[in-house]
N, C-alpha and C positions, 0 to 999 in steps of 0.2 A: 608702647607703654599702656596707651587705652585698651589696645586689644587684650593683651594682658592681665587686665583688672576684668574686661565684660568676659573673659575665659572665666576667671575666677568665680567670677557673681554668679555664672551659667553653671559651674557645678555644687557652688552653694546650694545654690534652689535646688536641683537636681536631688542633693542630698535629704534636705529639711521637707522635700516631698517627698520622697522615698521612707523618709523616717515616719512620716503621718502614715502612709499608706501602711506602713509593717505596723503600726498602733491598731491600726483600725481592722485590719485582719484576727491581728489577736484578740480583740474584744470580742467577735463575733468569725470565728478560724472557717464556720462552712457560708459563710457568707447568706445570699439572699437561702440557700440549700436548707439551712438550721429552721426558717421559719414555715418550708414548704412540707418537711419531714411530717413533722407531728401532724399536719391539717392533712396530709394523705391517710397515715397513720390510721386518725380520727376516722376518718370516713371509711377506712376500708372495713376498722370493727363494724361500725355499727352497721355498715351494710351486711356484714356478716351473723350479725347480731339478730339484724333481722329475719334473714334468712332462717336463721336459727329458729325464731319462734314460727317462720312459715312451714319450716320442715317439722315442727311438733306438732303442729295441728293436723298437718300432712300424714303426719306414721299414725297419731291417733286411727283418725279417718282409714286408714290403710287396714291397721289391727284389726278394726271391727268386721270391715270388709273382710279380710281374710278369713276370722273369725267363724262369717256366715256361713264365708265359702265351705270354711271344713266341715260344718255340721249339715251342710248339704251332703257333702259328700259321704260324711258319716249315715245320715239318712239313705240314699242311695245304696251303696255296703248292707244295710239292715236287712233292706228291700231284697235284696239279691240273696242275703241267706234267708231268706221267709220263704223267697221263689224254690230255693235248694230246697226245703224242708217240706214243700206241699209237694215234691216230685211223686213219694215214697206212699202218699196216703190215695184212698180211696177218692175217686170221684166227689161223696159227699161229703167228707172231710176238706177236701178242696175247697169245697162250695163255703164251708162255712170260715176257714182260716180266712178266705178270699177276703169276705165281706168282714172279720175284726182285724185283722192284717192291717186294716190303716186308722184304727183306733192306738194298736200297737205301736204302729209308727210313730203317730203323734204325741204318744207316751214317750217313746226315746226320743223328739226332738224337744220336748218340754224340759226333761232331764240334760238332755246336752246344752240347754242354752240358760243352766244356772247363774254362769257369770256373768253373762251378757241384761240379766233383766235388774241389778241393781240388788236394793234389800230385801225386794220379794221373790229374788232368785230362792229362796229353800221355802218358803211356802210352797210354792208353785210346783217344787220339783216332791217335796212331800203330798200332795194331794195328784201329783202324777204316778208316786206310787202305789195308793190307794185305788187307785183307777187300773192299774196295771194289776191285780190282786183282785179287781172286779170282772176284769176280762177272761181270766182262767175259768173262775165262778159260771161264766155265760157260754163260754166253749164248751165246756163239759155239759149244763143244762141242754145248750142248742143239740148238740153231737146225740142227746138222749132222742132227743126231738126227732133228728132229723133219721137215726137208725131205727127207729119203732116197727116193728114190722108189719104191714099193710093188714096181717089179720088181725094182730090187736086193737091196731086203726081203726078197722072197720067195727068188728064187734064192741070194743073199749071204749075206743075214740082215742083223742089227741091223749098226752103225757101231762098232766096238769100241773104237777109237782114241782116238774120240769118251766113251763109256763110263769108258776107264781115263783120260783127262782130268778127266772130272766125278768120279773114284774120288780120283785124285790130289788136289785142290784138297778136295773133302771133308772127307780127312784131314789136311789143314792148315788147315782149319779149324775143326776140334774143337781143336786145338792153340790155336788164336787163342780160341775162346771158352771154354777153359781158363783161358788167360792175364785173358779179361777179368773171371771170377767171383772169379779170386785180387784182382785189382786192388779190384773190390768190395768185395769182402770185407772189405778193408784201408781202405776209402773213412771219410774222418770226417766226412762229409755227413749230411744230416738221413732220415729212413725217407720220406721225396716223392722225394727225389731217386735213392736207394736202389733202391726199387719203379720209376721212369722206367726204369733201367738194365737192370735185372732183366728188364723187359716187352721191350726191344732184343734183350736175350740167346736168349730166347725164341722170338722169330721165327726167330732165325738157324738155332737150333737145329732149329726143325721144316722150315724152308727144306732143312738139308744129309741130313733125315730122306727128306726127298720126292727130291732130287738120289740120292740111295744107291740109292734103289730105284729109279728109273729107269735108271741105269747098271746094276742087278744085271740088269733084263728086257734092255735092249739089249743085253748080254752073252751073255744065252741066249738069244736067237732066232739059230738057226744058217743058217736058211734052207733050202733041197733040197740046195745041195753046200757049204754054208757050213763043212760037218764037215770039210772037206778042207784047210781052211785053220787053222781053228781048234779047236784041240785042247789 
């Protein structure tokens, strides 16, 4: 009869803990799982998240670079049809494309790199093409120059017309590459893009250094009766 009753009591309990247990599941059905969910969850956004803004800064930086890259290569390209187009001409035609050829250049990289310089991108690319409009001007003056033929030389002297041509354009283009160091200056570009521009300016300026001297000899070679005209 005792056994009997501790059988009984032993599946009492058995039951009235089995029944807590099934209570306590259904409050909470994924157990410690429900509270681990969401804190992975959590962390996997934000680490995502992060990443996110690492990879914007990342492509920014990429774009730009890439950016450079093309207009290098675009430069390069230039180069190579300027190389094609002095095949066909004389020796002294050579000579003088040779030496504006990278005034040229520097005009098409000033123009290709409008979006890259900010709000001064259409300034800069409008006073590159005033500059490119002066180069023509100084090809054809030079080209007078430099075909003159050795008897008018001698007798004549130098082509002065020609001279105060490449004098006049000169000084309007220290004016233009004035214009373009203020623009720089003022540029909220990065120190790449900065130095690109800077290296443009440069050529220009040793380009109008070598045109000046050129026009000052053509000026003074007077020739045997050249003094009679030019005084």
């Amino acid at each position: 009869m005792k056994q009997l009753k501790w059988l009984l009591t032993s599946i009492l309990v058995l039951i009235l803990l089995s029944s807590v247990f099934a209570a306590g599941q259904q409050g909470n059905p994924n157990g410690q799982k429900g509270i681990e969910i969401p804190t992975t969850t959590i962390q996997r956004e934000n680490k995502e998240y992060g990443q996110g803004i690492g990879q914007g800064t990342q492509t920014q930086t990429e774009q730009r670079t890439q950016e450079m890259g093309q207009i290098q290569t675009m430069v390069q390209q230039k180069q190579q049809e300027m190389n094609r187009e002095m095949q066909g001409m004389s020796v002294k035609e050579q000579k003088i494309y040779q030496n504006q050829n990278q005034v040229r250049l520097a005009v098409h990289t000033l123009l290709a790199m409008e979006n890259l310089t900010g709000g001064i991108g259409k300034n800069i690319s409008a006073i590159a093409r005033e500059f490119n409009n002066s180069i023509q001007a100084t090809i054809r003056a030079e080209n007078r120059i430099q075909t003159r033929s050795g008897f008018v030389r001698l007798f004549v002297g130098g082509d002065e017309k020609a001279a105060q041509e490449i004098e006049q354009q000169v000084n309007q283009n220290k004016i233009r590459i004035q214009k373009l160091k203020e623009n720089i200056n003022n540029c909220d570009c990065d120190e790449q893009i900065k130095a690109m521009l800077q290296e443009q300016i440069q050529k220009m300026e040793e380009e109008q250094i070598r045109l000046q001297q050129l026009a000052e000899r053509e000026k003074s070679n007077k020739g045997l009766f050249g003094w009679i005209w030019k005084r």
